[in-house]
N, C-alpha and C positions, 0 to 999 in steps of 0.2 A: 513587763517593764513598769518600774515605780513613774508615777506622775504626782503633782503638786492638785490637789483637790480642794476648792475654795470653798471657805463656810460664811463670805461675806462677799456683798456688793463693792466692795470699796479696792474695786483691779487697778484706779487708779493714784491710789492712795501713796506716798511716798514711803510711808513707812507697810514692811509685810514680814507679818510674826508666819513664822512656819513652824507647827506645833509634830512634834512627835510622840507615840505614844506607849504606853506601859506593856509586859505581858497580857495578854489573854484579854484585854482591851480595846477593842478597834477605833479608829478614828468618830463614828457616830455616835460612840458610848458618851464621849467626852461634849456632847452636838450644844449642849444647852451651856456650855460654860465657855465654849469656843463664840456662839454667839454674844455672850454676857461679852467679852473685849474686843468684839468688830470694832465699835466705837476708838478703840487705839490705833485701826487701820487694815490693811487687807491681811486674813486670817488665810491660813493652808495649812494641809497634814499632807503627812507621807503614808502609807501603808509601807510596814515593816515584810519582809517574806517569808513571815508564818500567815501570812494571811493572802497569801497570791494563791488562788484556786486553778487556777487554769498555768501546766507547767512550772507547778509548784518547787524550785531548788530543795534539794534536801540539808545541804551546807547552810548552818545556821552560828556566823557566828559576827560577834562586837563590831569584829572589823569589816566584814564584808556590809554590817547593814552600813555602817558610816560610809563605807564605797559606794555602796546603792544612793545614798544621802547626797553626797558629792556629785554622782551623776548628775539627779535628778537637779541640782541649786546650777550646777554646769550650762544645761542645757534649758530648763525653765526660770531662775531667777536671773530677771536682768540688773539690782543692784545686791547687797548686801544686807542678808534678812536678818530679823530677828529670832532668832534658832531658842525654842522654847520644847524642853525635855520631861517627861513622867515618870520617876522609876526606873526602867530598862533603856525607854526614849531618852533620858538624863544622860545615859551613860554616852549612849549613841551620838548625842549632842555633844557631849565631853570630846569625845575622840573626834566626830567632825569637824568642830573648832579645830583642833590641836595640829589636824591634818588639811583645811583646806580654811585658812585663818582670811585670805582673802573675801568668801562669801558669807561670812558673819559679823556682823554688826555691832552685834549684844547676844551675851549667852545666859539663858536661863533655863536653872536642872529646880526640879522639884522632888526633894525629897528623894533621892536615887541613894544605892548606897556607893560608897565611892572606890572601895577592894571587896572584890567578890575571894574570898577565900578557895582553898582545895577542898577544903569539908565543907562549905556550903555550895561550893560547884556540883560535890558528890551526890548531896542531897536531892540537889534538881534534878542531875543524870537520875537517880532513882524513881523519880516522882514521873519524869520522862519515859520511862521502860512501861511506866503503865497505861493503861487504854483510856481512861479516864471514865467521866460519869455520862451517860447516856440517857434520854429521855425518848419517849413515844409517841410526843409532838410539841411544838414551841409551849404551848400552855404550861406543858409539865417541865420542859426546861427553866422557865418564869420560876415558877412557883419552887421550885429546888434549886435556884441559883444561889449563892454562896459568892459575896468577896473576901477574896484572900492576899493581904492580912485584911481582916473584919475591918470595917466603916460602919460605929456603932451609931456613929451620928448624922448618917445620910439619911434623907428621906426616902419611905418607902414608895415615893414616884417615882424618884431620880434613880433608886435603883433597879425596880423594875423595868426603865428606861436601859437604863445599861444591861439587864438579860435579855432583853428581846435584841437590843444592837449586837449583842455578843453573839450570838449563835446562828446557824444553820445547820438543813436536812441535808442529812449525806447518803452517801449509795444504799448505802445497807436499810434506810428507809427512818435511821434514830437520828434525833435533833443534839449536839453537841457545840463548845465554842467552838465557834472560827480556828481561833489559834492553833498552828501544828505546834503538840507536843512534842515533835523533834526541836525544838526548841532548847527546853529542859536536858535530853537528852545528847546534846550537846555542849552542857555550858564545860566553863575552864574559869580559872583564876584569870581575874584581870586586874591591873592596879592605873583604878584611874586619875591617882595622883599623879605620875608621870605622864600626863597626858595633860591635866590642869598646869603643869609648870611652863607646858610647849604652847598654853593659852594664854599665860602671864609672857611669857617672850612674845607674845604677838599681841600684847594689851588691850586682848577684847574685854571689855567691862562684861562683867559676869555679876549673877545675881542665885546666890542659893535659898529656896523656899524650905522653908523644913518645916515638919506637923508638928505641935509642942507635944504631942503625945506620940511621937514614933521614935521609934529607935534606930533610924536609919544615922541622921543627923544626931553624935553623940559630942560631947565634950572634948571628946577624944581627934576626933574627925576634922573640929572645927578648929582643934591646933595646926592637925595637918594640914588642912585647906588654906590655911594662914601662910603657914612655913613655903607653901608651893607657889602660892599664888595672896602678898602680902595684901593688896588692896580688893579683895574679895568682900560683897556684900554679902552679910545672911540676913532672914528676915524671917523668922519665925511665927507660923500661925497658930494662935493659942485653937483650943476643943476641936483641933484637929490630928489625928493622924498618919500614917502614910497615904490613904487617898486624898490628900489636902483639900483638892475641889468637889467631893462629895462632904465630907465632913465637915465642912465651913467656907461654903462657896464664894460667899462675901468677903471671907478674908483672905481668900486666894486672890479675889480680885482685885482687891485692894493692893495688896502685896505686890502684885504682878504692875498694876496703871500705876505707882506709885515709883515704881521703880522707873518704867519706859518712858515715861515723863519726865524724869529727871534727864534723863540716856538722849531722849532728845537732841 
């Protein structure tokens, strides 16, 4: 069962960001940038179920994590949080708004893409079929971890910070991510414009972070995001991006308390 896990002292805080997070990234990788906005008030993640070790589901998909989401704000949030997305979490945040408009506040996706296609669904199911890269102890996982897409601009603390959070030793005795590759292996085309329009019919104020160097958030995108939902914030962070808060964590934060303050 998913639970709400705090990364701040602040339980009595009025305002409570609930962060979710990307593929292949667990809630600890993110630990130093989750504390960087304590300060805005009480911080929480979800764990997504590619990461539940113990009776792990094998159904992996968009909607069931937003159902898992919805539980979990159901039964553990007692007003309307701030629902803050990474990537895959973006999307997840998209569709939990859209579907449960009453426990969100304020919506904030970072850099997610917004239509996953049939040919890049394809691609994952392929990347999904295979067993991934294996290591011989944590050391050698560190030292051979890899973010994808690249973060040219993250520091070599903060990243090694995020391989040792990413991974554990599994049966077979080799260190690997967390994350179940069934994952991948199950993706499908989603379009999360239609899911952004059921956000503007429920006038959550929403705020998109885009990396000025990612190609998630294109020209293209941001008409559409327009057209679904007309009073939509973007806020673009320059020498970043798709991992926005490793490649320019200051201007993620910025981005982010610039926005929640106004939202206020």
């Amino acid at each position: 069962m998913q639970t709400l896990t705090d990364f701040s002292d602040a339980s009595d805080s009025a305002e409570h960001i609930v962060f979710l997070h990307a593929n292949g990234f667990p809630p600890d990788t993110y630990a130093s940038f989750l504390s960087a906005i304590s300060s805005l008030g009480r911080v929480s993640t979800i764990e997504h179920r590619p990461l539940w070790t113990k009776e792990a589901p094998k159904f992996l998909d968009w909607g069931v994590y937003a159902d898992d989401a919805i539980k979990t704000l159901e039964r553990e949030a007692t007003s309307p949080v701030w629902l803050v997305g990474h990537s895959m979490g973006g999307m997840v945040s998209i569709v939990t708004a859209a579907n449960f408009p009453n426990a969100v506040a304020t919506l904030v996706v970072i850099d997610s893409m917004m239509r996953m296609s049939e040919g890049r669904a394809a691609q994952l199911r392929r990347i999904g079929a295979g067993s991934g890269r294996a290591f011989d102890s944590k050391a050698a996982y560190v030292d051979g971890f890899k973010i994808r897409p690249q973060a040219d601009l993250a520091s070599p603390a903060v990243t090694r910070h995020m391989a040792a959070s990413s991974c554990r030793e599994y049966e077979d005795g080799q260190w690997r991510n967390k994350f179940d590759r069934h994952v991948y292996s199950q993706r499908h085309p989603v379009d999360g414009y239609a899911h952004w329009a059921k956000v503007w019919d429920a006038r959550i104020p929403a705020l998109v972070i885009a990396g000025g160097s990612s190609d998630r958030i294109t020209a293209q995108v941001l008409d559409q995001l327009s057209a679904v939902y007309p009073q939509i914030t973007i806020s673009t962070v320059d020498r970043a991006g798709h991992h926005v808060m490793l490649d320019n964590p200051r201007g993620y934060i910025e981005a982010l308390a610039a926005y929640l303050e106004i939202d206020r």
